[in-house]
N, C-alpha and C positions, 0 to 999 in steps of 0.2 A: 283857224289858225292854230288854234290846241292842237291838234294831229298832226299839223304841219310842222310844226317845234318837238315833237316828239319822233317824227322818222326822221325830221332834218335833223336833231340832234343825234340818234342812233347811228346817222349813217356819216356824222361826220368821225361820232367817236372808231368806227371802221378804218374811216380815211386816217385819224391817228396810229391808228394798230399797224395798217399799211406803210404808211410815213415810219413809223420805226422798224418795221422788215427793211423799208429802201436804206434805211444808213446800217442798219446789220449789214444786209448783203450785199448791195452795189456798193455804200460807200466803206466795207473794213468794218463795221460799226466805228467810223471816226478816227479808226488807229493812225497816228503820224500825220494828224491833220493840222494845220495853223490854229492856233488856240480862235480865233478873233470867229471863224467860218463853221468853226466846230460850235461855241458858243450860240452863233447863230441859228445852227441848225436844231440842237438842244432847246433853248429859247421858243423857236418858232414851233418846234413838235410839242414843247406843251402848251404853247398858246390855242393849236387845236383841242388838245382836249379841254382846255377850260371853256373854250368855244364850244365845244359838242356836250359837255356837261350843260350849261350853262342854260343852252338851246330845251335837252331834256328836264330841267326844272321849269323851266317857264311853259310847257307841256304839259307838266303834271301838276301844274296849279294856277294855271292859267282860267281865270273866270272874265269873260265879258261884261264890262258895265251895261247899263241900260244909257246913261246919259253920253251922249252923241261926244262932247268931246274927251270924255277918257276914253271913249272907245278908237276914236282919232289916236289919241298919244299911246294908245296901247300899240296899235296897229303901225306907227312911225316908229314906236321904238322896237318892235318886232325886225320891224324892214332894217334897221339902222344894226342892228343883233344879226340878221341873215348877213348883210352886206362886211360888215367888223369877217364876218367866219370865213369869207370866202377871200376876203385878203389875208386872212391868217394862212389858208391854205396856197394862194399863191407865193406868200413872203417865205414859207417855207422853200421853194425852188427857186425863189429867186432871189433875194435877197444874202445868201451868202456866198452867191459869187461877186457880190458888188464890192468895189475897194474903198478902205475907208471905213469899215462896218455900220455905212449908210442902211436906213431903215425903215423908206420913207412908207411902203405896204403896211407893216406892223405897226407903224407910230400913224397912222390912219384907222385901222381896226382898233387900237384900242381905244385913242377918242369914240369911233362909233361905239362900241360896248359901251363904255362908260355910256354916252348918252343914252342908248338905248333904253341901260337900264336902269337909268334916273327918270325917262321916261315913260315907265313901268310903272314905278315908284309913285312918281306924281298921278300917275291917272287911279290908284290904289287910296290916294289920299282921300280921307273923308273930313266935312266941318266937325268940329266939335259941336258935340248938343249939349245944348243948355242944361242943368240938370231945373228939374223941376220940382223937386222938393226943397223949400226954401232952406231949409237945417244944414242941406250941405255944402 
């Protein structure tokens, strides 16, 4: 999964680089666009890359527990981090043709990110040990 967050990462930050050529050149880079679609598209282009960073740090220090269920919650909130990315990438094309500057792709990937990586977080989590010198 470490390698797998590190090319998923690199190759989303790509899809970012890409994603802002398509509003340079097909869309004007934005020039004369409704603020609401414009916003949108702004918005959703850096939610990719937070997604594709985000992807690349948990890659580069990403260690597997031994005990079976942080390696569960690692693994769920890994999936939950892929899945968040790939509707950033979709809410990117789609969501700002929608009226109303409805959101419902984006406002789904960020719950997942959030979860994901509170469930990172938690399988990261160690008990406190007791200290064993009485004095302190």
């Amino acid at each position: 999964m470490k390698r797998f967050h590190q090319l998923f990462g690199i190759s989303v930050v790509v899809v970012f680089l890409l994603t802002g050529q398509y509003m340079d050149k097909y869309l004007g880079h934005l020039a004369g666009m409704p603020d609401g679609p414009r916003m949108l598209y702004r918005s959703r282009h850096i939610y990719i890359l937070l997604a594709g960073l985000l992807n690349i740090g948990i890659g580069t220090y990403l260690a597997y527990h031994f005990e079976r269920w942080r390696r569960v919650l690692q693994l769920l909130g890994s999936g939950l981090i892929v899945i968040a990315t790939c509707l950033f990438i979709a809410a990117f094309f789609h969501e700002p043709k929608l009226s109303g500057l409805l959101t419902p792709l984006s406002q789904r990937g960020i719950y997942l990110i959030s979860f994901g990586t509170l469930l990172h977080f938690f399988s990261g989590l160690r008990r406190r040990q007791r200290a064993t010198d009485p004095g302190l």
